[in-house]
C-alpha positions in Angstrom: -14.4 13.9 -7.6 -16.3 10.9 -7.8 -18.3 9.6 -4.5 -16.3 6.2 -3.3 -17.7 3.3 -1.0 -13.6 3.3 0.1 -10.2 5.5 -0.8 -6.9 3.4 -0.6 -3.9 5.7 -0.8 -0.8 3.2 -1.4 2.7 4.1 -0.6 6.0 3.2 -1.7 8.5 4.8 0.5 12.0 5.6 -0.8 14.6 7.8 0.3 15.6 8.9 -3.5 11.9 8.7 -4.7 8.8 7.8 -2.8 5.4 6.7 -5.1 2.1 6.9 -4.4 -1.0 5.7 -5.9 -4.9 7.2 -4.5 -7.8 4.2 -5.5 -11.3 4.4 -5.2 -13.5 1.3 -4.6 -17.3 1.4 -5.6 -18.6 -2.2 -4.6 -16.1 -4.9 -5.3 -14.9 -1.8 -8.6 -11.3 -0.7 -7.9 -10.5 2.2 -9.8 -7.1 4.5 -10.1 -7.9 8.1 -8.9 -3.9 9.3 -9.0 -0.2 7.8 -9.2 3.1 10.1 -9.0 6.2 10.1 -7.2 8.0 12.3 -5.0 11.1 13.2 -6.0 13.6 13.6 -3.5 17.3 13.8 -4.9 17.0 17.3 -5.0 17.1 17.9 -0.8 20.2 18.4 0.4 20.0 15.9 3.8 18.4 12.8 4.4 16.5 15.4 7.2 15.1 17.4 5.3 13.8 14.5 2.1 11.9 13.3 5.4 10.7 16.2 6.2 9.5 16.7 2.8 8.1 13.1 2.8 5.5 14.2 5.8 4.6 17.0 4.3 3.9 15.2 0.9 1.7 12.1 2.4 -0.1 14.7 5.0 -1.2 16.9 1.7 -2.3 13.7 0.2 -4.5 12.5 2.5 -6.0 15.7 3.4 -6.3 16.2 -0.5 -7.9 12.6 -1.1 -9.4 11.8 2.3 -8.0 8.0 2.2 -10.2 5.7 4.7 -7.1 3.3 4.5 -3.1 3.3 3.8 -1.3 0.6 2.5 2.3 0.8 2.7 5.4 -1.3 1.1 7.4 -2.6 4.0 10.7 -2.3 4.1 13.0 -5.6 2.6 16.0 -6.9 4.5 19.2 -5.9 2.6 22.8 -6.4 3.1 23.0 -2.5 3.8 22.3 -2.0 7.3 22.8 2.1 6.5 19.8 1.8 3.4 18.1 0.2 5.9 17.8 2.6 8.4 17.2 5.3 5.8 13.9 3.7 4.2 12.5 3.0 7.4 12.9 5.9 8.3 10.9 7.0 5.1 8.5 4.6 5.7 8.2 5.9 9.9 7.6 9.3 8.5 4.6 8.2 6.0 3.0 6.2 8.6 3.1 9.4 11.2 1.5 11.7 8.0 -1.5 9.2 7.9 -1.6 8.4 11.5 -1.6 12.1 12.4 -5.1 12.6 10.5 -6.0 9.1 11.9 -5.9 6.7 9.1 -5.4 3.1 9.2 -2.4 1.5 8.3 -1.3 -2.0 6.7 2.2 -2.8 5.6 3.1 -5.4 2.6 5.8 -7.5 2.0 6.9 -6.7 -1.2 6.8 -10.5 -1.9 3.1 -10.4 -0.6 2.2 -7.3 -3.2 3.8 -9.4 -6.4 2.0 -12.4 -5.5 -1.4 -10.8 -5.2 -0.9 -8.6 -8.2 0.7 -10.8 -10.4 0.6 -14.4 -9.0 4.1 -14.2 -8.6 5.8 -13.0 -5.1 9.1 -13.1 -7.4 7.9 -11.0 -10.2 9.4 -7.6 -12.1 8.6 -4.2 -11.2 8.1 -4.2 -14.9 5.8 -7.2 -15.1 3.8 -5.7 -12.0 2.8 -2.7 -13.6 2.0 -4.3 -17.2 -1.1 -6.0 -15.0 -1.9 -2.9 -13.2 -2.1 -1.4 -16.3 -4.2 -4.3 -17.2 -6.6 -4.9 -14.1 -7.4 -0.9 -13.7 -7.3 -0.4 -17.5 -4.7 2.7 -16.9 -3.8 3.6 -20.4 0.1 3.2 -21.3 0.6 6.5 -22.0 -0.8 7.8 -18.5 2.3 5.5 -16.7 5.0 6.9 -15.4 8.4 6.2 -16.2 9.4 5.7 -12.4 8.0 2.0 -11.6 7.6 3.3 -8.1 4.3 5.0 -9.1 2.9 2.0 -9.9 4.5 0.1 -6.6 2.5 1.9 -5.2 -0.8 1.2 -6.7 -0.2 -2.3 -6.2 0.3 -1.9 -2.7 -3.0 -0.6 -2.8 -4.8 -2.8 -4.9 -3.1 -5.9 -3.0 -5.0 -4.0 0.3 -8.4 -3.9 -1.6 -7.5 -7.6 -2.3 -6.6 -8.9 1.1 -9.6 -6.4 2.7 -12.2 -7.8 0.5 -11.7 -11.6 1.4 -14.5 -13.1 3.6 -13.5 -13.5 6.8 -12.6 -17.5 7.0 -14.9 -19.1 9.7 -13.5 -21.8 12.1 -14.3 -25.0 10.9 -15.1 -27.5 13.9 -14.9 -31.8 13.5 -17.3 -32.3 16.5 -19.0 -30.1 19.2 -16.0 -31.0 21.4 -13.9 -29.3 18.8 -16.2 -26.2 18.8 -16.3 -26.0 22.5 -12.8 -25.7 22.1 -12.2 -23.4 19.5 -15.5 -21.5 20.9 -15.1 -20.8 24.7 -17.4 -18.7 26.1 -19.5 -19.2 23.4 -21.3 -22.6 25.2 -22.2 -22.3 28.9 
């Protein structure tokens, strides 16, 4: 495995199939390490997909050694019962990084469009065709679940919003920055 300046493990949680996507960042370089999905159908009770959940993100981040998670939040449905059962997901995906003490930010999926795309209103088709594009993943090495890639982008939206300078505060006078400042001027 390469040496990375930064590992991004992105997360997509889902009750029926959860994606993931592992990115290393050399310099300003984002690069695709892994994608897959977790396939989930096949447990019996929403119990034990969660349980199988934790033990898929722990493996992953003890396998990849992420210094930062970036996890799809949850959307507002009509489905109060869906609801529950992805944040739940998600709860469980947050503990598996938190329990080997890495850093978490959650995305709108709006939020993850827009920054991959330009579009906060795009396809799950449309975002992986520029994933494809921006990390040059060859066609043939996507999946057919789009939640692989969901995942990717919620990691490369991370390396986005992480890699902006932080915007200063811009002051009009020096009453202004004795304002915006205090304890800063005695």
């Amino acid at each position: 495995m390469d040496k990375w300046d930064k590992i991004i493990i992105g997360i997509d949680p889902g009750t029926n199939v959860m994606g993931y996507g592992i990115l290393g960042v050399n310099g300003k370089t984002p690069q695709v390490i892994a994608m897959g999905v977790l396939k989930l159908a096949k447990f019996e009770t929403h119990y034990l997909r969660l349980r199988r959940i934790y033990d898929r993100v722990l493996s992953l981040v003890e396998q990849y050694l992420p210094d930062e998670m970036a996890i799809e939040a949850p959307f507002f449905g009509k489905n109060v019962q869906s609801m529950l059962k992805l944040g739940r997901a998600q709860g469980v995906a947050m503990a598996a990084a938190l329990a080997r003490e890495v850093p978490i930010t959650e995305y709108e999926p709006r939020k993850i469009k827009q920054a991959i795309t330009g579009n906060g209103a795009a396809s799950k088709e449309q975002v992986q065709e520029m994933l494809r594009r921006i990390l040059s993943i060859p066609k043939e090495n996507l999946l057919p679940e789009l939640d692989a890639t969901d995942a990717l982008a919620a990691a490369l939206c991370h390396f986005y919003e992480s890699s902006r300078p932080i915007k200063q505060k811009t002051c009009s006078s020096w009453k202004d920055f004795i304002a915006k400042n205090p304890g800063r001027v005695k």
